[in-house]
N, CA, C, O and CB atoms as a CASP TS submission, in Angstrom:
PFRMAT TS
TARGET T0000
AUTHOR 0000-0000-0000
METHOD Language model
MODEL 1
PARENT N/A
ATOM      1  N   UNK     1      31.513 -26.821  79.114  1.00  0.00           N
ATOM      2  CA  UNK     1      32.488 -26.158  78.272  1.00  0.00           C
ATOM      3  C   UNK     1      33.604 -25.600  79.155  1.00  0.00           C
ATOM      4  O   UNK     1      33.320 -25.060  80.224  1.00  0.00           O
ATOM      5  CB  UNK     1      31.824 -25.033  77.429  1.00  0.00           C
ATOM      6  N   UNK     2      34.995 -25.730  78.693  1.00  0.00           N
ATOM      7  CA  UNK     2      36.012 -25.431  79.968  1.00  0.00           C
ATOM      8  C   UNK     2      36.271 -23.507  79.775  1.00  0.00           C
ATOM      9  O   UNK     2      35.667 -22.633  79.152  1.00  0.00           O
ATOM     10  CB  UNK     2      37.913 -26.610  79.702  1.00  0.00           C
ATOM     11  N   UNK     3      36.861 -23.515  80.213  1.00  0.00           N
ATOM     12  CA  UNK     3      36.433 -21.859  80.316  1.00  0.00           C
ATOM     13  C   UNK     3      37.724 -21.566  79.609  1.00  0.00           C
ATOM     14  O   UNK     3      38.565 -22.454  79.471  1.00  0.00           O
ATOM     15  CB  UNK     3      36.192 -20.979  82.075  1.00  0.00           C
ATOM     16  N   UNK     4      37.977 -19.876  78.981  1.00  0.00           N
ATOM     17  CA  UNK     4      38.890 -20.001  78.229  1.00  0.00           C
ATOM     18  C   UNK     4      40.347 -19.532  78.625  1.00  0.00           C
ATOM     19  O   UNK     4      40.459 -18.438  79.180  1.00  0.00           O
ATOM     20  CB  UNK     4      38.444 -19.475  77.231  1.00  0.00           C
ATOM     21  N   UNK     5      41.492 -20.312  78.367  1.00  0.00           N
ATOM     22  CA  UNK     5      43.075 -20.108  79.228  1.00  0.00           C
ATOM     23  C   UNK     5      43.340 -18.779  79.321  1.00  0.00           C
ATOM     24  O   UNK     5      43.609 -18.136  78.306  1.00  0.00           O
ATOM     25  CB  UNK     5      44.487 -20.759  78.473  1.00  0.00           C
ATOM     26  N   UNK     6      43.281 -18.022  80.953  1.00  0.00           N
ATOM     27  CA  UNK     6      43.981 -16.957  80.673  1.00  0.00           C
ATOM     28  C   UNK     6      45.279 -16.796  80.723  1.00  0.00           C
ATOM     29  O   UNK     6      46.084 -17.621  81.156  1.00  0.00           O
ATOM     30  CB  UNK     6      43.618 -16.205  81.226  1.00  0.00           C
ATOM     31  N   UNK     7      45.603 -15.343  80.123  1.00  0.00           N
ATOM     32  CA  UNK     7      46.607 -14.913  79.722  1.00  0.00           C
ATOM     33  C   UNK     7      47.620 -14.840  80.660  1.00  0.00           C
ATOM     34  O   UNK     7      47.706 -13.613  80.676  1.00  0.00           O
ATOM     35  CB  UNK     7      46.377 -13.922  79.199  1.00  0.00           C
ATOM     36  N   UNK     8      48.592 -15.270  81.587  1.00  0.00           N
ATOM     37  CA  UNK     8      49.171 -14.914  83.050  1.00  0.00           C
ATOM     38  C   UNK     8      49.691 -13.520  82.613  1.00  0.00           C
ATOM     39  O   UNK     8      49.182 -12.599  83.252  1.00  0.00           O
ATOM     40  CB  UNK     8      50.498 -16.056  83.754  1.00  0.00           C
ATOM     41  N   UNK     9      50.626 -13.148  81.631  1.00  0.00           N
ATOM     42  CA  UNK     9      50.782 -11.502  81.406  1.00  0.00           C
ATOM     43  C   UNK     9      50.108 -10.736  81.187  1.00  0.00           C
ATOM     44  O   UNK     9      50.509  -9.597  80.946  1.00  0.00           O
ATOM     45  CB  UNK     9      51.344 -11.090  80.682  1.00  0.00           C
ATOM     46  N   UNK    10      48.820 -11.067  81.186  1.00  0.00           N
ATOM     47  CA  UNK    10      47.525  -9.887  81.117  1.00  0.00           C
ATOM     48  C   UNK    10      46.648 -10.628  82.456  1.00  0.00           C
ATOM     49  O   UNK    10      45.795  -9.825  82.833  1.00  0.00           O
ATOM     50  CB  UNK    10      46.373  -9.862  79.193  1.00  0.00           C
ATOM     51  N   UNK    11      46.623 -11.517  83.020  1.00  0.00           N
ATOM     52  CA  UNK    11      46.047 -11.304  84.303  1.00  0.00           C
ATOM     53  C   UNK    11      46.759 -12.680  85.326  1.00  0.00           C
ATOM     54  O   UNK    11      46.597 -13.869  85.599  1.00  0.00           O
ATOM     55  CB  UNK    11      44.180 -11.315  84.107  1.00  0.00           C
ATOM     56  N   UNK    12      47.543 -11.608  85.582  1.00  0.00           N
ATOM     57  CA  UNK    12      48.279 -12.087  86.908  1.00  0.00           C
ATOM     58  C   UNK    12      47.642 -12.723  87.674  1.00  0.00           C
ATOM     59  O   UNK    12      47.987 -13.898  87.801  1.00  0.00           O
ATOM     60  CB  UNK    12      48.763 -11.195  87.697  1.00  0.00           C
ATOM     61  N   UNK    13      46.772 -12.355  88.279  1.00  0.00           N
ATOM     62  CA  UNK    13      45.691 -13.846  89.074  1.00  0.00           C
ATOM     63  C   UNK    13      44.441 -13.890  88.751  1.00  0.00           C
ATOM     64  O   UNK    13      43.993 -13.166  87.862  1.00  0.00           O
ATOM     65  CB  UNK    13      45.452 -13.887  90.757  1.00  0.00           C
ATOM     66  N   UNK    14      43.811 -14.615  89.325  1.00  0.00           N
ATOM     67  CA  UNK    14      42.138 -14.969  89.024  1.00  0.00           C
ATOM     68  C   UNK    14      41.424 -15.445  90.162  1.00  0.00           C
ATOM     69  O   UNK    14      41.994 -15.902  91.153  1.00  0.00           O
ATOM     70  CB  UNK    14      41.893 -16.147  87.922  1.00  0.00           C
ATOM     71  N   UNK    15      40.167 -15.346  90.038  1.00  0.00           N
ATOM     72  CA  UNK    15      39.875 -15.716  91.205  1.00  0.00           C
ATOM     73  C   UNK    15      39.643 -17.294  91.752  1.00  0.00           C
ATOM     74  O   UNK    15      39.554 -18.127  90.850  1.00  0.00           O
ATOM     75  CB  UNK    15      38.879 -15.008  91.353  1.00  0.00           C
ATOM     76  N   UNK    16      39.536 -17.786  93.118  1.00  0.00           N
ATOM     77  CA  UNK    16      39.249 -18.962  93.028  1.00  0.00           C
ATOM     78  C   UNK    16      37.821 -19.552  92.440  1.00  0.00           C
ATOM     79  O   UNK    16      37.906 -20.517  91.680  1.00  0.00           O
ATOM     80  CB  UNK    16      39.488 -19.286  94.174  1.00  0.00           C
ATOM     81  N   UNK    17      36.854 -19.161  92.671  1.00  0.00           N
ATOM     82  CA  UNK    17      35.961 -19.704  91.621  1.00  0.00           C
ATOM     83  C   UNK    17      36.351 -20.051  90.238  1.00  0.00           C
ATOM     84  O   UNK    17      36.080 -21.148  89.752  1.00  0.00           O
ATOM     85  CB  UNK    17      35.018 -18.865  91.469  1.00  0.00           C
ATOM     86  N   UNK    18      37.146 -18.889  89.442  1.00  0.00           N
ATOM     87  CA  UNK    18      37.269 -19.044  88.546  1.00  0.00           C
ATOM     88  C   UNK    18      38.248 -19.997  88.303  1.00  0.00           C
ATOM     89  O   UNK    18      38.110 -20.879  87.454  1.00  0.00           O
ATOM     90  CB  UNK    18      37.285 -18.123  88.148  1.00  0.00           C
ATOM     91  N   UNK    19      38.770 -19.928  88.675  1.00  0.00           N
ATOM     92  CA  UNK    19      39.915 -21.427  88.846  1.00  0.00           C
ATOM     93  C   UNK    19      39.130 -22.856  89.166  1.00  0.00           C
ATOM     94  O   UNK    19      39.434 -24.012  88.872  1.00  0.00           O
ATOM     95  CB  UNK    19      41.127 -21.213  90.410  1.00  0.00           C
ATOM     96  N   UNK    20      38.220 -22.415  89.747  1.00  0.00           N
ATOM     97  CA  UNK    20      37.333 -23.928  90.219  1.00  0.00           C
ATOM     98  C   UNK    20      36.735 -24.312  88.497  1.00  0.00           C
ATOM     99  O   UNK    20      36.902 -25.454  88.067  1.00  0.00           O
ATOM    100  CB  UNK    20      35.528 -23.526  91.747  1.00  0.00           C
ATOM    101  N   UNK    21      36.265 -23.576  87.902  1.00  0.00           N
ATOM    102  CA  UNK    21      35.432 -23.658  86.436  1.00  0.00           C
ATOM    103  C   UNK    21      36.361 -24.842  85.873  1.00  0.00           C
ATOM    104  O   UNK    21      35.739 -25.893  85.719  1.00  0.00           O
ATOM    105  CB  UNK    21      35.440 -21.997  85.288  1.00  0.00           C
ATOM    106  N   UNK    22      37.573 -24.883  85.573  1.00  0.00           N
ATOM    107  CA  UNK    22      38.240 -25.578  84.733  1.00  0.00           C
ATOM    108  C   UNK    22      37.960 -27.220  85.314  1.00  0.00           C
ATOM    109  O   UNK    22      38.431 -28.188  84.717  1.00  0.00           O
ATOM    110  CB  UNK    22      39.810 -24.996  84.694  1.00  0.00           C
ATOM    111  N   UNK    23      37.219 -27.335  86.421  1.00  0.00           N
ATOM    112  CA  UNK    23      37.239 -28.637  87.119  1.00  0.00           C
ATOM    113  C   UNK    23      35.497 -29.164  87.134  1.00  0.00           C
ATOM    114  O   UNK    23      35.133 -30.285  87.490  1.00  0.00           O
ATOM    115  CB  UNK    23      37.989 -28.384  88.836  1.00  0.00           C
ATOM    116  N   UNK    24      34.757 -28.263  86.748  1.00  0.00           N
ATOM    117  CA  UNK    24      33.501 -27.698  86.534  1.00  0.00           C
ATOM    118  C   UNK    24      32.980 -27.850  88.102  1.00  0.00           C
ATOM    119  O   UNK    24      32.057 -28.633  88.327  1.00  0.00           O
ATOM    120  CB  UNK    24      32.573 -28.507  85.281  1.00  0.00           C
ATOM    121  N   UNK    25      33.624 -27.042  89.260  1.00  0.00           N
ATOM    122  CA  UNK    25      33.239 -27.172  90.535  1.00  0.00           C
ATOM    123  C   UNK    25      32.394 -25.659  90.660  1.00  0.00           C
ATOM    124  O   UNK    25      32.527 -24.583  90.076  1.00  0.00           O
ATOM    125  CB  UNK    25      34.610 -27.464  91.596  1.00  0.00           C
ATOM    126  N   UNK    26      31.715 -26.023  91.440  1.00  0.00           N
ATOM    127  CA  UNK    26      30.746 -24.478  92.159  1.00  0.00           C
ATOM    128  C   UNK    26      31.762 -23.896  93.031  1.00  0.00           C
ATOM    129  O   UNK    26      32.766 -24.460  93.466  1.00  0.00           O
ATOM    130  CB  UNK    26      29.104 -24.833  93.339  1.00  0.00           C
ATOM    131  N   UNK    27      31.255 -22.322  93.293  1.00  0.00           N
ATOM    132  CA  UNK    27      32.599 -21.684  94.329  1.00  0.00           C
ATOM    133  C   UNK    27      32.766 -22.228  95.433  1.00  0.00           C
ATOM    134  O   UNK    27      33.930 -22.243  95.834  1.00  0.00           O
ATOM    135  CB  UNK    27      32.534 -20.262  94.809  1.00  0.00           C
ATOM    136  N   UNK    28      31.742 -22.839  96.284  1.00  0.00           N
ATOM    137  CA  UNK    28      32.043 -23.339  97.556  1.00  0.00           C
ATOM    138  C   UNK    28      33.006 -24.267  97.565  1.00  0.00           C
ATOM    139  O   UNK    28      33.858 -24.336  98.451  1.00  0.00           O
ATOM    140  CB  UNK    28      31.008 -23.834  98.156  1.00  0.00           C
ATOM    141  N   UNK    29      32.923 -25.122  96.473  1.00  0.00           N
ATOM    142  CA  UNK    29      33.770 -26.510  95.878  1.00  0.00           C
ATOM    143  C   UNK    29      35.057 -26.270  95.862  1.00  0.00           C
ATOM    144  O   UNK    29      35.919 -26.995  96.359  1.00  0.00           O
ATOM    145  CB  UNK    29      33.458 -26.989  94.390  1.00  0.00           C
ATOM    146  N   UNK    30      35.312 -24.729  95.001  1.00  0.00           N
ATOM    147  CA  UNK    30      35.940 -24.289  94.769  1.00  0.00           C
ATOM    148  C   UNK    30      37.022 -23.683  95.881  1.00  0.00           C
ATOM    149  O   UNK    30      38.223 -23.915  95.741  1.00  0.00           O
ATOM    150  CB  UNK    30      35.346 -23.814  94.091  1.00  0.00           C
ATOM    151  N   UNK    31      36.687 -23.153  96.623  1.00  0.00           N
ATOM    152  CA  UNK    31      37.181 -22.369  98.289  1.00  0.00           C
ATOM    153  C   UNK    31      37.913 -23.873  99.005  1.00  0.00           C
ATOM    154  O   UNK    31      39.035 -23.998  99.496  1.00  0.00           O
ATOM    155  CB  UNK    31      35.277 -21.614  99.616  1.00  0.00           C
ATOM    156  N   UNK    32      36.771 -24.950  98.840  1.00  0.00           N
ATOM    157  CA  UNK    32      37.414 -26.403  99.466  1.00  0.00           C
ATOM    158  C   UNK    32      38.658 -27.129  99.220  1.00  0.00           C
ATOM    159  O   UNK    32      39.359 -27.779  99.997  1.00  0.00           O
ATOM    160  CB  UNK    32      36.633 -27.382  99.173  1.00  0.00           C
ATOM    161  N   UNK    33      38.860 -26.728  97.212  1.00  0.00           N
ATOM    162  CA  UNK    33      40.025 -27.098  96.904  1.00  0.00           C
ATOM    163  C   UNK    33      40.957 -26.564  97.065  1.00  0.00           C
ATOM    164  O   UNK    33      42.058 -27.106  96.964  1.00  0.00           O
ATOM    165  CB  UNK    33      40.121 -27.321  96.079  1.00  0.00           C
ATOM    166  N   UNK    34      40.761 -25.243  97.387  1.00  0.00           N
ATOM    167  CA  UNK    34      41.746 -24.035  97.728  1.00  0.00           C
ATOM    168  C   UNK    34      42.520 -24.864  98.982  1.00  0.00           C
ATOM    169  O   UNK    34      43.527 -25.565  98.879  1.00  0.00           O
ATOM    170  CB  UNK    34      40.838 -22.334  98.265  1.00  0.00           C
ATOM    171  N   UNK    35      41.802 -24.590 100.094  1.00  0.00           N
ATOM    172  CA  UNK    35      41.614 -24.883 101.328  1.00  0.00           C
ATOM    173  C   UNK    35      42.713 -26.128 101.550  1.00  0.00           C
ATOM    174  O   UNK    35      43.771 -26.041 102.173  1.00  0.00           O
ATOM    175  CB  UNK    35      40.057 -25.191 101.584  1.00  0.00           C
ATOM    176  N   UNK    36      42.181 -27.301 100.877  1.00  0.00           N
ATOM    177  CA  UNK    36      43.037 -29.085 100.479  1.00  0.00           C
ATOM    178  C   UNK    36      44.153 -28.756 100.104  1.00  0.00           C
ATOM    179  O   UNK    36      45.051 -29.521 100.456  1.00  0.00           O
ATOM    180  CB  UNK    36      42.454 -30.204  99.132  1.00  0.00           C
ATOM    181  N   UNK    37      44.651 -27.257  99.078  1.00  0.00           N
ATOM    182  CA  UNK    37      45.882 -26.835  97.978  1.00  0.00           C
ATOM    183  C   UNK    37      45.591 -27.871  96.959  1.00  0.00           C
ATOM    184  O   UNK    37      46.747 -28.207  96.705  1.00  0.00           O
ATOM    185  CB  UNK    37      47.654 -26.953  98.575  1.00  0.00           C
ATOM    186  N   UNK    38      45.231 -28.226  96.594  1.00  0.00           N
ATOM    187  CA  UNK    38      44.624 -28.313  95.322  1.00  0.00           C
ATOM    188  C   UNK    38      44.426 -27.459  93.896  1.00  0.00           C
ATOM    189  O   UNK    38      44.449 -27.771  92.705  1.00  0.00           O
ATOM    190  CB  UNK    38      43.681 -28.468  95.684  1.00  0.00           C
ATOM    191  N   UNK    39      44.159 -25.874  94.850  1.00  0.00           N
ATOM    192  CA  UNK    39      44.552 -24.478  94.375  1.00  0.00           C
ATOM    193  C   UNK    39      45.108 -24.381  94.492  1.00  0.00           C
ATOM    194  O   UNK    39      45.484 -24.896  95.545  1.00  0.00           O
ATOM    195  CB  UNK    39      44.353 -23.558  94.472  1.00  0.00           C
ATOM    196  N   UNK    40      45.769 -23.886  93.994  1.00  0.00           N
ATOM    197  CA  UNK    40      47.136 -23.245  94.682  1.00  0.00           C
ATOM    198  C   UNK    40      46.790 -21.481  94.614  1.00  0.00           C
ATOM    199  O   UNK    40      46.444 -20.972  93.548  1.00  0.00           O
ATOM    200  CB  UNK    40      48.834 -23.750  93.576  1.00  0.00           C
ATOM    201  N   UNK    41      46.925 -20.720  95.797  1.00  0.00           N
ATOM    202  CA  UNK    41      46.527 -19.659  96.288  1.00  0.00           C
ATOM    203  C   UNK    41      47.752 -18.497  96.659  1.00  0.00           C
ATOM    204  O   UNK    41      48.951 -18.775  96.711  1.00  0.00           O
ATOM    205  CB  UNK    41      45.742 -20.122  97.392  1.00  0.00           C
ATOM    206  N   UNK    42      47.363 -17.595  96.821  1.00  0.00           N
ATOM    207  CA  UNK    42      48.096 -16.473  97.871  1.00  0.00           C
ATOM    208  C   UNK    42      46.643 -15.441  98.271  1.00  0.00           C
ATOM    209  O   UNK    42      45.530 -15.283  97.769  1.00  0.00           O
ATOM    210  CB  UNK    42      49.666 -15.333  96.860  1.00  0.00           C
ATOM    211  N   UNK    43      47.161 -15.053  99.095  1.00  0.00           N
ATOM    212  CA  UNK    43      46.386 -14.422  99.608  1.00  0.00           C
ATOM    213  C   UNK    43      46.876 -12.355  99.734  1.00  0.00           C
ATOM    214  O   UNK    43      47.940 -11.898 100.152  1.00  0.00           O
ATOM    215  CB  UNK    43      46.252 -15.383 100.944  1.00  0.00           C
ATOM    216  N   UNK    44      45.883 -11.713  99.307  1.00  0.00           N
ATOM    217  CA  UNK    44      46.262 -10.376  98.473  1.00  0.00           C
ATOM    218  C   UNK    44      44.954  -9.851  99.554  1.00  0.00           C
ATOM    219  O   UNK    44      43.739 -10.003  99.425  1.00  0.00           O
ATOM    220  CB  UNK    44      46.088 -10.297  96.280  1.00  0.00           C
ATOM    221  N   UNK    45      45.832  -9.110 100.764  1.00  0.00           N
ATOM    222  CA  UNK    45      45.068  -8.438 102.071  1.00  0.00           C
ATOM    223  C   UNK    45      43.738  -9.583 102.536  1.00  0.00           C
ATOM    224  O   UNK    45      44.020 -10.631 103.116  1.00  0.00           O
ATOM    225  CB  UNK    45      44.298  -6.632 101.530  1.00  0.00           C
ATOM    226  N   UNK    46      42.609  -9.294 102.269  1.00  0.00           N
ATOM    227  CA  UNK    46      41.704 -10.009 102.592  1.00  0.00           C
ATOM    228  C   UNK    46      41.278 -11.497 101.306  1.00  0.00           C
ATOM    229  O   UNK    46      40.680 -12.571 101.358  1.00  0.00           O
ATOM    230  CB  UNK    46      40.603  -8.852 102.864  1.00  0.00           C
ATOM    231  N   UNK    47      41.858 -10.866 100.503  1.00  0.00           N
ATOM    232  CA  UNK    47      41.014 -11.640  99.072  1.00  0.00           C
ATOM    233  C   UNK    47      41.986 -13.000  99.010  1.00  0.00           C
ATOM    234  O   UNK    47      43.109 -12.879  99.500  1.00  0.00           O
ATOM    235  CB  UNK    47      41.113 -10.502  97.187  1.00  0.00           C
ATOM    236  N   UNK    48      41.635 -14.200  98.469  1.00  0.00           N
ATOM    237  CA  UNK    48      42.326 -14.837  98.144  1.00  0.00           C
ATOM    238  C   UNK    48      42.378 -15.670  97.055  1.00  0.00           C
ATOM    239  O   UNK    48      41.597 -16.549  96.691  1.00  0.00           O
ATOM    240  CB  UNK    48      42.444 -15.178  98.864  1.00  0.00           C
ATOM    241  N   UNK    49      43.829 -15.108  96.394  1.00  0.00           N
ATOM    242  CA  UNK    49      43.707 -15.539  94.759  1.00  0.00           C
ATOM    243  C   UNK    49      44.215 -16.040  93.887  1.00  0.00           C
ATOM    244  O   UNK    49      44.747 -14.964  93.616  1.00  0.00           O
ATOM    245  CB  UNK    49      43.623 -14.966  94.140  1.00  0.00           C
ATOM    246  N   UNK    50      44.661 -16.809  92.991  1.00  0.00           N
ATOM    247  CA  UNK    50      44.811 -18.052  92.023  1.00  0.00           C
ATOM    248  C   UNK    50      45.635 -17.082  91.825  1.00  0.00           C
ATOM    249  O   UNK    50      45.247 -15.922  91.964  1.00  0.00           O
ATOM    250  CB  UNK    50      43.761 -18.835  90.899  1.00  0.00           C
ATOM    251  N   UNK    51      47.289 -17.459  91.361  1.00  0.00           N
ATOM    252  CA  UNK    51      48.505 -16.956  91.040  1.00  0.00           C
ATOM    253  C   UNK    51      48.182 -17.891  89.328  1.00  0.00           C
ATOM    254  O   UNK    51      48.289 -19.106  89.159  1.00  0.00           O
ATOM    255  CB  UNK    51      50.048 -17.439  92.352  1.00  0.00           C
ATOM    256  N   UNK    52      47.800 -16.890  88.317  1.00  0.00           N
ATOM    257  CA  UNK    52      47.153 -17.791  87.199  1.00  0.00           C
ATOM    258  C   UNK    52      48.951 -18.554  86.451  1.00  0.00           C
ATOM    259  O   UNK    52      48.797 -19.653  85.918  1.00  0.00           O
ATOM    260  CB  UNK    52      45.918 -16.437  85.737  1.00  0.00           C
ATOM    261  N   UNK    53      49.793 -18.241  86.444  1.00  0.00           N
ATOM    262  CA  UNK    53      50.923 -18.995  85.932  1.00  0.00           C
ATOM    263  C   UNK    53      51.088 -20.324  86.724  1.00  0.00           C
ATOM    264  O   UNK    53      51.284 -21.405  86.169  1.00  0.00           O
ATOM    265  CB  UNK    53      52.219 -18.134  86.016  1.00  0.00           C
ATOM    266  N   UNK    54      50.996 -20.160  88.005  1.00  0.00           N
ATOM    267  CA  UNK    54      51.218 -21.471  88.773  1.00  0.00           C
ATOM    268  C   UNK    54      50.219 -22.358  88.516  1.00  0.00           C
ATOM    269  O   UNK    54      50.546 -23.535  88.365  1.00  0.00           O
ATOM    270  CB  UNK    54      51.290 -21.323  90.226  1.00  0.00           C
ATOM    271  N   UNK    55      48.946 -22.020  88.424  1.00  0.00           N
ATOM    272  CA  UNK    55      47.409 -22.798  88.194  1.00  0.00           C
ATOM    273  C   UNK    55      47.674 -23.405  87.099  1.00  0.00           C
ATOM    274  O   UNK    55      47.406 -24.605  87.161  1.00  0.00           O
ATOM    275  CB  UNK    55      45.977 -21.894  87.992  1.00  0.00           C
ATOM    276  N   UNK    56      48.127 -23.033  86.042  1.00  0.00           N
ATOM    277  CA  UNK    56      48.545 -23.217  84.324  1.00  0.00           C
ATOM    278  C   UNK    56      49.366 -24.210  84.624  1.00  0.00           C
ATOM    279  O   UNK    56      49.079 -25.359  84.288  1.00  0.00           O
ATOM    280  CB  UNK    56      49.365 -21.890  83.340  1.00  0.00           C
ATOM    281  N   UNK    57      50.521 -23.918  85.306  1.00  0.00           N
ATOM    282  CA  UNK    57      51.736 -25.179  85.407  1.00  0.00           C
ATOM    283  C   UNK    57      51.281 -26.321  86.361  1.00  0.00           C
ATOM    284  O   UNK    57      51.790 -27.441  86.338  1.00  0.00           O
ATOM    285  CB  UNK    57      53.306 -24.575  86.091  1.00  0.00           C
ATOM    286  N   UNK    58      50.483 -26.021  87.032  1.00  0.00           N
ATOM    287  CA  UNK    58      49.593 -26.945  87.540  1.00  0.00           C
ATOM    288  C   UNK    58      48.968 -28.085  86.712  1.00  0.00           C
ATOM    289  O   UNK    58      49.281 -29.274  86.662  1.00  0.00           O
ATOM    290  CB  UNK    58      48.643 -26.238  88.022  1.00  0.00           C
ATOM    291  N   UNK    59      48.422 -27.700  86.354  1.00  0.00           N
ATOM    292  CA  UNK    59      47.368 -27.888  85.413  1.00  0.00           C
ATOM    293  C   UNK    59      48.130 -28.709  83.554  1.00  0.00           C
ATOM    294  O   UNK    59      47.489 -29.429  82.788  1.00  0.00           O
ATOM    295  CB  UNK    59      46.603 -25.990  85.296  1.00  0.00           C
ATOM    296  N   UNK    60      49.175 -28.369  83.426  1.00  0.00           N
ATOM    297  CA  UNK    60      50.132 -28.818  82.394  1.00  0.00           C
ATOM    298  C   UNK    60      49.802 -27.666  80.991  1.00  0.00           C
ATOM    299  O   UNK    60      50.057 -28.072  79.857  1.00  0.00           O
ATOM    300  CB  UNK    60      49.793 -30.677  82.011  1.00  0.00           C
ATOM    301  N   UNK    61      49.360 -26.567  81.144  1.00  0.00           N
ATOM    302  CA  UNK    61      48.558 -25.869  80.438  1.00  0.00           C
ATOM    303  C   UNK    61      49.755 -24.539  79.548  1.00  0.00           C
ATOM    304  O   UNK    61      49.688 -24.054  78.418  1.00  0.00           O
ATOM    305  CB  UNK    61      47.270 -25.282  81.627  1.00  0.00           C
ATOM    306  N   UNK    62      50.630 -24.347  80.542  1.00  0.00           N
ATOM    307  CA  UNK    62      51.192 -22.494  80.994  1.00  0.00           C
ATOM    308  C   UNK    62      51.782 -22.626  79.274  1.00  0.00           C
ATOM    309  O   UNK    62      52.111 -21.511  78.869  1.00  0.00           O
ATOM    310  CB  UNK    62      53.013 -22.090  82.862  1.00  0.00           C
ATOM    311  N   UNK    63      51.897 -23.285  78.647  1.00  0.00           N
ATOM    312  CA  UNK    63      52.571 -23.518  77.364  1.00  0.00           C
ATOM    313  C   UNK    63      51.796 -22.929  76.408  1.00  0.00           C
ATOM    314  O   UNK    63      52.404 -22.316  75.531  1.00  0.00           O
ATOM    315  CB  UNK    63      52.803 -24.922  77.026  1.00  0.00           C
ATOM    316  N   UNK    64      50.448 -22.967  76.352  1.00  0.00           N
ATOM    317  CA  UNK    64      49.353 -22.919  75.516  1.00  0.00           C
ATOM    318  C   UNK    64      49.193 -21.320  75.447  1.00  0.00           C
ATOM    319  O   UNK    64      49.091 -21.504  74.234  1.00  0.00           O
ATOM    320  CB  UNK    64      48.041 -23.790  76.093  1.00  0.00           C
ATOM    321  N   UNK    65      49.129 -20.576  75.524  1.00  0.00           N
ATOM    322  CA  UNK    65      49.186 -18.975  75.478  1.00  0.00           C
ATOM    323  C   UNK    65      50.355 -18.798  74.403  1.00  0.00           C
ATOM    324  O   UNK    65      51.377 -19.476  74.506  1.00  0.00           O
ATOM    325  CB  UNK    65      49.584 -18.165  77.117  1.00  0.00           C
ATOM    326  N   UNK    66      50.173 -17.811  73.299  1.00  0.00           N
ATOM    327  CA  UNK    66      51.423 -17.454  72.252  1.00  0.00           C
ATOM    328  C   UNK    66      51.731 -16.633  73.188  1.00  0.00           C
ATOM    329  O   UNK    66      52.722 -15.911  73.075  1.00  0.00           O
ATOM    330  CB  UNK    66      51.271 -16.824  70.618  1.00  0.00           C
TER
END
């Protein structure tokens, strides 16, 4: 089941796992695609995290949110 589109104006990023779900990858899988850019990432001090508007336009998705 694909997980459900978030909102980019109610959450500005997400994490990479959770970004991996839509591909149905495990987190390690997930960190790998990061890694390839595949994700597309920034990195926020130590953490590093799915900019969820870019993932969406990625993805052909960012439209689908009212």
């Amino acid at each position: 089941m694909m997980p459900a589109v978030p909102d980019p104006r109610e959450r500005p990023t997400i994490s990479v796992p959770e970004a991996g779900e839509f591909f149905g990858l495990k987190p390690a899988a997930s960190y790998k695609a990061a890694e390839r850019g595949e994700i597309p990432t920034i990195r926020v001090g130590r953490a590093l995290k799915v900019p969820t508007a870019k993932f969406l336009d990625k993805l052909g998705l960012l439209g689908l949110n009212p």
